[in-house]
C-alpha positions in Angstrom: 60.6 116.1 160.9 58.5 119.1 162.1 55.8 117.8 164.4 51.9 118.0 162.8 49.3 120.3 164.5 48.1 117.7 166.2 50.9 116.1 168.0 53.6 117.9 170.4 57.1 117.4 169.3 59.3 115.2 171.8 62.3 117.6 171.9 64.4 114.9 170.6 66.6 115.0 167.7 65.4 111.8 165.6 62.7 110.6 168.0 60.3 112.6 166.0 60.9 111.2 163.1 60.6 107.9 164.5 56.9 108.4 166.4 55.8 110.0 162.5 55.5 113.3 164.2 56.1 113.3 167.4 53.0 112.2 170.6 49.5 112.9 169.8 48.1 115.5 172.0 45.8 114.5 175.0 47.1 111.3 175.2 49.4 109.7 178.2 52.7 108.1 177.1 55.1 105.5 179.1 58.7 105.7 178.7 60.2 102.9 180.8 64.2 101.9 181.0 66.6 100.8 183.6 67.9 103.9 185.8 71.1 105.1 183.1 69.1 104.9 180.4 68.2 108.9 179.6 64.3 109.1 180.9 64.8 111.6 183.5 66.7 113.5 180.3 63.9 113.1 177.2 61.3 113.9 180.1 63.3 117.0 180.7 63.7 117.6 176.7 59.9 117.0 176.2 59.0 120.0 179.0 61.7 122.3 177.0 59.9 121.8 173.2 56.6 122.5 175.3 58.0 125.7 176.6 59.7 126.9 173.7 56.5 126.4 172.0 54.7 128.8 174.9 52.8 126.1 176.5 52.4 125.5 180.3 54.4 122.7 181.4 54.6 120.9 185.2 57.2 118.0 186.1 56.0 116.0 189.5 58.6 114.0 191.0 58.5 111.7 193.5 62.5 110.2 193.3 64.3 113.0 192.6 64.5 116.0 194.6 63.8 119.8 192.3 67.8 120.6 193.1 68.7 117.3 191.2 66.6 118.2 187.9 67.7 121.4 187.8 71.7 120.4 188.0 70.8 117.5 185.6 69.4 120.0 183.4 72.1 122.5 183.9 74.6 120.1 182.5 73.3 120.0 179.4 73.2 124.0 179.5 68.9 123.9 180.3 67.5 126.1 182.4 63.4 125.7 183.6 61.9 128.8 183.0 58.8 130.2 184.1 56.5 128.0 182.1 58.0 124.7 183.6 56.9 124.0 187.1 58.9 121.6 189.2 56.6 119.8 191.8 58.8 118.2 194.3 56.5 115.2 195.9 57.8 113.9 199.4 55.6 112.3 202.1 54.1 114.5 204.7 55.4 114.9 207.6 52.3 113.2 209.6 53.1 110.3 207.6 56.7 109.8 208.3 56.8 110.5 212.3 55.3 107.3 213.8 53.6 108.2 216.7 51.3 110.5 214.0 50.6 107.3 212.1 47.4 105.7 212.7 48.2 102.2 213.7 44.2 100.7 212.2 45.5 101.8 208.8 47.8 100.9 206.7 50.2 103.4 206.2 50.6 102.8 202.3 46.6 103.4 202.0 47.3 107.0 203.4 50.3 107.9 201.3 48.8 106.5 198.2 45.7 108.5 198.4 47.6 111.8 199.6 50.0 111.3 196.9 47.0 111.4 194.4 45.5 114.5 196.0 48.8 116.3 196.4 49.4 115.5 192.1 46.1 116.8 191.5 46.6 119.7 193.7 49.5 120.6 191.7 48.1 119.9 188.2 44.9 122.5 189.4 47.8 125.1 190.6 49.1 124.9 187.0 47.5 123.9 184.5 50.1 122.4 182.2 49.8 121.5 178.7 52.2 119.0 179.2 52.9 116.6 182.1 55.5 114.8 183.1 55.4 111.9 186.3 58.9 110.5 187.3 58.7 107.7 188.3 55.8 104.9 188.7 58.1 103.3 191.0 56.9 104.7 193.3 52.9 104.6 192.9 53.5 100.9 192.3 55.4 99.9 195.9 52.7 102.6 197.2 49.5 100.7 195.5 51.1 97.4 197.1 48.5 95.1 194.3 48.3 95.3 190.8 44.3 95.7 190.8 45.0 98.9 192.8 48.3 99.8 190.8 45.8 99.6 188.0 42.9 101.7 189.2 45.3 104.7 190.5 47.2 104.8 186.8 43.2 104.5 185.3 42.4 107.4 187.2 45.3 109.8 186.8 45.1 108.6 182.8 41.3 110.2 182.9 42.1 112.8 185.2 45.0 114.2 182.7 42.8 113.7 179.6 39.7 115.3 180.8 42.2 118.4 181.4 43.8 117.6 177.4 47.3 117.0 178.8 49.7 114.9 176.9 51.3 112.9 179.8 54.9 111.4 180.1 54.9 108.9 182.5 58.4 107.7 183.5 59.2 103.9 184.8 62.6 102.7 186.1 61.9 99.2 186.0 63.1 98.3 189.5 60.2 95.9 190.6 61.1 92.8 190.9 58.1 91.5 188.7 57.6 93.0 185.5 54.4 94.2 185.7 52.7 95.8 182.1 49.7 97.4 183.8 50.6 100.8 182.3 51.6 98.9 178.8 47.3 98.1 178.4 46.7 101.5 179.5 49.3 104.0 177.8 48.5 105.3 174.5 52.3 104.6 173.5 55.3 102.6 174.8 58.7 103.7 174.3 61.1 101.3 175.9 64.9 102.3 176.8 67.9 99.9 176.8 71.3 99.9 177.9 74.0 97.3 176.5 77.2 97.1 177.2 80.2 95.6 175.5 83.0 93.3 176.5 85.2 96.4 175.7 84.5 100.3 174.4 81.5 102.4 175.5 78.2 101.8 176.5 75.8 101.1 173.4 71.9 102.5 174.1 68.8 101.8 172.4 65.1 102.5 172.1 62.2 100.7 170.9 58.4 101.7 169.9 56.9 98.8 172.1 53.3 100.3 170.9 51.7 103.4 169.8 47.6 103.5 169.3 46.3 104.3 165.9 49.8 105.2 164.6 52.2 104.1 162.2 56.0 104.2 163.6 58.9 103.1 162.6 59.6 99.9 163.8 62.3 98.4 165.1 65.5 99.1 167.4 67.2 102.3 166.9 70.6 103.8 168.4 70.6 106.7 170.7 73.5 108.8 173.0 73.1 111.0 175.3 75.4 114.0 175.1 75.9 117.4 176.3 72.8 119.3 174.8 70.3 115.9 175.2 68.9 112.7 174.0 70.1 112.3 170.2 68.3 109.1 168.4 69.2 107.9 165.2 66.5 106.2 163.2 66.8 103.4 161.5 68.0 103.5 157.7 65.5 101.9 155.0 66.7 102.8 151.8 63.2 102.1 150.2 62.4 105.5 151.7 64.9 107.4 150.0 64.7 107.2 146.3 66.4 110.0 143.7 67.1 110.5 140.4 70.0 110.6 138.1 72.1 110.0 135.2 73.8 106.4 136.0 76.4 107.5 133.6 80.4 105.8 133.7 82.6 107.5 135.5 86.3 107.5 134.3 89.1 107.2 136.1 92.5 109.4 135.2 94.3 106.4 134.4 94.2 104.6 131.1 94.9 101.1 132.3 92.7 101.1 135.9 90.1 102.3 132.9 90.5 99.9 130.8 90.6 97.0 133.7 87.6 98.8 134.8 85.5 98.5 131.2 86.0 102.2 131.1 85.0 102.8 134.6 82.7 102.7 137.4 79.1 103.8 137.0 77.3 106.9 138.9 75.3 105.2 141.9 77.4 102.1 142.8 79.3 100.4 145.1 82.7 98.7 144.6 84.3 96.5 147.1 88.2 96.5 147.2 89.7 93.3 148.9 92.8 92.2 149.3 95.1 91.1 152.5 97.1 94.1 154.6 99.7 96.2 152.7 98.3 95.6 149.2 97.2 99.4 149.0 93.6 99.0 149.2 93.2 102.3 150.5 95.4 104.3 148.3 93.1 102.9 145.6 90.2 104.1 147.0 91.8 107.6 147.1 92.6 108.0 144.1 88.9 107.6 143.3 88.5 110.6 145.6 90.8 112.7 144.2 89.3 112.0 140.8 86.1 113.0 142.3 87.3 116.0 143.5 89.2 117.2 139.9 86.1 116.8 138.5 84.2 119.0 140.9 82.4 116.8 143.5 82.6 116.6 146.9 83.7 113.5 149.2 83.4 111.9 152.0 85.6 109.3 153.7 85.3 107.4 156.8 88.6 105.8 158.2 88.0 103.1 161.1 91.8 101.7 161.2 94.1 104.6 160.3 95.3 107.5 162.4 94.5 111.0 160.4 97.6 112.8 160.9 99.2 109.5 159.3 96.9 109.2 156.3 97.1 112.8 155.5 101.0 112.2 155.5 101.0 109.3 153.8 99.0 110.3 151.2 100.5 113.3 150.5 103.9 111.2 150.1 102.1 109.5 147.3 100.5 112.5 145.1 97.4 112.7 147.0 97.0 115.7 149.0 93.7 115.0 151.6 94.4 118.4 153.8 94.3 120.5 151.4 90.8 118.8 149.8 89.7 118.9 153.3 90.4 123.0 153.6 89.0 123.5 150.2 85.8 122.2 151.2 85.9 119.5 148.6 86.3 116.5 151.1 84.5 115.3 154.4 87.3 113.4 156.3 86.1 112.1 159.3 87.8 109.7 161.5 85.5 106.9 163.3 85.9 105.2 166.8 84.6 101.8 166.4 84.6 101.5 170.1 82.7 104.6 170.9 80.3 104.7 167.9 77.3 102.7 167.2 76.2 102.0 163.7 72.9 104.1 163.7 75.2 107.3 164.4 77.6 106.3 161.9 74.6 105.8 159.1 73.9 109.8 160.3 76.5 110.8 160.0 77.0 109.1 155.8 73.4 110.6 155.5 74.5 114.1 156.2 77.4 114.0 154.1 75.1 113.0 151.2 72.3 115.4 152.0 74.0 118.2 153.0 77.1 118.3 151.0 76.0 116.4 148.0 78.9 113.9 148.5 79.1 112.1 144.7 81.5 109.6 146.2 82.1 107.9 149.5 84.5 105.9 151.1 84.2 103.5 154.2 88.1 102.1 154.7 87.4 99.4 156.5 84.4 97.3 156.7 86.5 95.1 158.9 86.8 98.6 161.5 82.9 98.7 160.6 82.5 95.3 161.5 84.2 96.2 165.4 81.3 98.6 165.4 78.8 96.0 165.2 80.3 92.5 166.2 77.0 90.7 164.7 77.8 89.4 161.5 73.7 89.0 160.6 73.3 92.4 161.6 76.6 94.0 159.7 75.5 92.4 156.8 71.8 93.6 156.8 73.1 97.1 157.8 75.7 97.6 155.3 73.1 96.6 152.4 70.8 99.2 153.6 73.5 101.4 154.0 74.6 100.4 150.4 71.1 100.6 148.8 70.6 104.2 150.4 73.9 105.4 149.1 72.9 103.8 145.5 69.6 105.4 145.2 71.0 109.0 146.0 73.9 108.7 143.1 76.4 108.2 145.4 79.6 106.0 143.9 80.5 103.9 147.3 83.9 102.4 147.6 84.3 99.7 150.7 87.3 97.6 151.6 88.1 94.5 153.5 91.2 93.0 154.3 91.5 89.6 154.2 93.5 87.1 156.8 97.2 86.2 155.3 99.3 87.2 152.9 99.7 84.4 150.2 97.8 81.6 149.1 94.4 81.2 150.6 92.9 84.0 152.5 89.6 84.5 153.9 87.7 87.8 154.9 86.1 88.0 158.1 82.8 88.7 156.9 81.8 87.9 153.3 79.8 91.0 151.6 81.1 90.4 148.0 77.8 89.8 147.1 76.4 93.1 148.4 79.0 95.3 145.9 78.3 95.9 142.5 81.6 95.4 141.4 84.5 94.0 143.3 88.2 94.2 142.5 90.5 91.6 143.8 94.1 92.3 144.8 97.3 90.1 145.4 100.8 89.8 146.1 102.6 87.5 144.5 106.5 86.7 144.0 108.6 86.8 140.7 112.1 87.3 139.8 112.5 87.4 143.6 110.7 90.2 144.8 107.4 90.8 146.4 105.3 91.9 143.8 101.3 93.0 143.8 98.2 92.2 141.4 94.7 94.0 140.6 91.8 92.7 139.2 88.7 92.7 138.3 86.3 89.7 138.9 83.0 90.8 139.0 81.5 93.9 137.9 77.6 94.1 137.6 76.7 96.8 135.7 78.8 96.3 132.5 81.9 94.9 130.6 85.8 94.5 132.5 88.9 92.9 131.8 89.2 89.5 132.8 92.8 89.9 132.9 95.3 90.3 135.9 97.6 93.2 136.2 100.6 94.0 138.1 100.7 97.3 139.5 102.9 99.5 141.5 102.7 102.0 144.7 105.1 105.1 143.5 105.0 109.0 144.1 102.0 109.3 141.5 100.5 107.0 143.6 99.3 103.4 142.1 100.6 102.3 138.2 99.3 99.9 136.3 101.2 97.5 134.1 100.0 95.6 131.2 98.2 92.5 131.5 100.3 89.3 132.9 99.4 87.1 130.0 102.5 85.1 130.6 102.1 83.8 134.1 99.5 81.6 136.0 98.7 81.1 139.3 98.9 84.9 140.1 96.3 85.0 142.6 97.7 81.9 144.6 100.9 84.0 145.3 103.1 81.9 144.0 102.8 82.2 139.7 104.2 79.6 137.1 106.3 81.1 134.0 104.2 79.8 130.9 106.0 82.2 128.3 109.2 84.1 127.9 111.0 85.1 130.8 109.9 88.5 131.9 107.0 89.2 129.9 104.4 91.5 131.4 106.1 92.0 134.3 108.1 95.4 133.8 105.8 97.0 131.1 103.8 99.7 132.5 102.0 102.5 130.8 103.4 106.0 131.1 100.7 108.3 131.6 
C-alpha cells in the first residue's frame, strides 16, 4: 500500500498496510519494545522513506553513539545521506566532572533541562520533516517523577507539532515500572515483542496498541528482521479478498480417482488427504499438480517434512517429474522451515504465489509440519481457515495433508481440521492374502456427489492406480478386513488406463 498524501510512509514492507497508510503527518508516534526487538532498525527505515521522498530528516540519540547507527545501518547496506542528520546527545562536560557540578542542585534538574535545550537546538539547526528520539529511557530516569516525565514529553509533543514534524519516539522498556505516560499522549502506539521458543528461532511480533482517529488493522502480526530491514507480515482476513470465477469440476487424468471423486474436485476448494505415514498422501497430492500443470496452470507447493532433493527424486521414480515443472516455470516449489518460519511469513509467502503467479492449485504437505510452526492448536486452526477461506475465494484448488498416529486400527491426527476441508479423502492400509495392502476413499465431499465406496489402490511407476471397488470385504478401514464374498474379488482388478 502506497502511503496517502497525507500520511508519511513507515519504510516498512507490510507495516503500511497495517497503519491504513502509513503515520499521519504532524503527529508524534511511540514505538516501544524490549532492546532486540528492531526499533533502533524501523526508526532508521522511517528516516530512509523520508529521505528518498526529499524531505529533511534528524535522528537525536541519547543511547547510542552516531558510529553505532551508522554500522547498524550499514549492515543492512543503508547509508545516511545528506538529508538525515545524526544528533549524537551526551551530557556536557560541566555536568559530568564533579567539582563543576553545583552541589544546591540536583544534578538531574540540570541535565534534564540541557537535554531539552540541546534537542531543540538541534531541531532549529535542521529543520526536519521527520524526527526520530531514541530512547525515552533516558528522559524518564532524567525527569526522576512521572508529573515531570509528563510535562517534558507534553512539551517536546507541542514543540514538534508547532514545527509540523511527524515524530518517532523510541522506548526500550527498561524501567522497572511500566509507566504509559507517552501511551495518553502519543498519537499512535506500536508495541514490539520478542518470543522465544523452547527450540528453533526467535519468533517477533508487533501490535497497534492505539492510533487516534484511524482505522488499523487489529491484532498481532509477524515480523523478521533481515538484511535490507524490518519485514511485517499482516494479518490474513480472507473477508478482504474476494474474486470471481467459474467454480467449475476439475477432472483428474484418471478414470477411477474420477469416478471416486464424483467426477472431480471443484475450482476454489480445499481437500484434506489423511491417512497414517507411508500411505502416499503426498504422491496423491502430486498428481493433482501435475494435472494442473498439463492443463496449463501454475502451482505451488509447500513441503514442511520432506527434503527437496529427495522429493524431486522420488517423484521422478514415480512419473512425476517436479524439476523439470519447476524450470518450466509451471510450479512454485518451496521448501519450509518450521523452526525458522512464523506463520504470518508463511501466509506471504501462499499470497504471492496466488497473486503473482496465478497459482490455480496449491499444496501445503503437511499440516502436521504447519502445525510445528505454530504449536497452538486454537491458533493453527483459526489460521489455517483463514488461510483456507483466502485461497477459496481467489479460485485456488488447496490440497492439505495430515498424517495420523499408527498404522492399523484406530488412529488419531494431532490436530482435527476435517471440518475446515471441503472434501476429505480417507486412506488405509489394510492386510489381505498376506500382504500389506492400501485403501482410498472418499467420506465427505461438500460440494457434490462421490463414491461411497472403498478402493484399493497401488504406488507403481505411473505413480498411484486405482482398483475397482472392494465390495467383497468389510472392515477395510480397521486394517484388518473380513472376506464376505468369493475369495479374491476386488482385490487384483484394476483399471488400465
Amino acid at each position: 500500500m502506497t502511503a496517502p498524501k497525507d500520511k508519511a510512509a513507515t519504510g516498512v514492507a507490510g507495516l503500511d498496510d497495517i497503519t491504513a497508510g502509513g503515520f499521519t503527518r504532524g503527529r508524534l508516534y511511540l514505538v516501544e519494545g524490549s532492546p532486540g526487538t528492531g526499533k533502533t532498525t524501523i526508526a532508521s527505515q522511517f528516516l530512509m522513506a523520508g529521505a528518498a521522498a526529499g524531505e529533511s530528516c534528524l535522528y537525536i540519540t541519547l543511547s547510542e553513539t552516531e558510529e553505532e547507527l551508522r554500522e547498524s545501518a550499514g549492515s543492512h547496506g543503508w547509508t545516511f545521506g545528506d538529508n538525515i542528520e545524526v544528533f549524537e546527545l551526551v551530557p556536557p562536560e560541566s555536568l559530568l566532572d564533579e567539582d563543576q557540578q553545583q552541589s544546591l542542585l540536583y544534578s538531574s534538574d540540570l541535565e534534564l533541562g540541557e537535554t531539552t535545550k540541546r534537542i531543540f537546538e538541534a531541531f532549529e539547526r535542521a529543520k526536519p520533516d521527520r524526527v526520530v528520539l531514541d530512547s525515552l529511557s533516558e528522559i524518564r530516569l532524567l525527569a526522576q517523577s512521572s508529573l515531570r516525565y509528563r510535562r517534558q514529553i507534553l512539551a517536546l509533543k507541542h514543540y514538534f507539532s508547532h514545527h509540523g514534524s511527524t515524530v518517532l519516539m523510541l522506548d526500550d522498556l527498561t524501567t522497572e515500572i511500566l509507566d504509559k505516560t507517552v501511551h495518553s499522549v502519543a498519537h499512535g502506539v506500536i508495541r514490539l515483542e520478542e518470543l522465544s521458543p523452547n527450540y528453533g528461532a526467535e519468533r517477533r511480533r508487533l501490535r497497534v496498541v492505539k492510533y487516534r482517529g484511524q482505522r488499523f488493522r487489529g491484532g498481532y502480526h509477524d515480523f523478521v528482521i533481515a538484511t535490507g530491514g524490518v519485514r511485517a507480515f499482516p494479518r490474513l482476513v480472507s473477508a478482504e479478498h474476494k474474486g470471481s470465477f467459474a467454480r467449475d469440476l476439475v477432472p483428474t487424468r484418471q478414470k477411477a480417482l474420477n469416478a471416486l471423486l464424483g467426477g472431480g474436485v471443484e475450482r476454489g476448494s480445499s481437500t484434506l488427504v489423511i491417512g497414517p505415514a507411508g500411505t502416499g498422501k503426498s504422491l496423491l497430492t502430486l498428481t493433482f499438480v501435475a494435472d494442473a500443470v498439463a492443463r496449463g496452470e501454475h502451482a505451488a507447493l509447500f513441503i514442511f517434512d520432506e527434503e527437496m532433493g529427495l522429493l524431486k527424486a522420488r517423484s521422478k521414480a514415480l512419473g512425476i517429474d517436479l524439476a523439470g515443472m519447476v524450470d518450466s516455470g509451471s510450479l512454485t516449489l518451496e521448501q519450509v522451515d518450521a523452526a525458522e518460519l512464523t506463520p504470518g511469513e508463511f501466509s506471504e509467502r501462499v499470497r504471492n504465489c496466488v497473486e503473482r503467479h496465478d497459482a490455480r492449485v496449491v499444496v501445503i504437505d503437511s499440516v502436521n509440519g504447519y502445525q510445528a510452526a505454530m504449536p497452538e492448536e486454537q491458533a493453527l486452526i483459526l489460521h489455517m481457515h483463514e488461510l483456507l477461506q483466502y485461497l477459496n475465494r481467489q479460485g485456488a484448488t488447496t490440497f492439505l495433508t495430515v498424517a495420523q498416529h499408527g498404522l492399523v486400527g484406530d488412529m488419531k491426527a494431532p490436530v482435527d481440521v476435517t471440518y475446515l476441508a471441503d472434501t476429505v479423502i480417507l486412506l488405509r492400509y489394510f492386510e489381505a492374502a498376506g500382504r500389506v495392502r492400501r485403501a482410498i476413499s472418499i467420506v465427505k465431499k461438500r460440494t457434490g456427489p462421490h463414491e461411497d465406496t472403498i478402493r484399493e489402490f497401488r504406488i507403481g511407476g505411473d505413480g498411484i492406480a486405482l482398483g475397482e471397488p472392494l465390495t467383497q470385504f468389510q472392515g477395510v478401514l480397521r486394517g484388518v478386513p473380513s472376506l464376505i464374498g468369493r475369495a479374491g474379488a476386488g482385490i487384483d482388478e484394476f483399471v488400465a488406463e
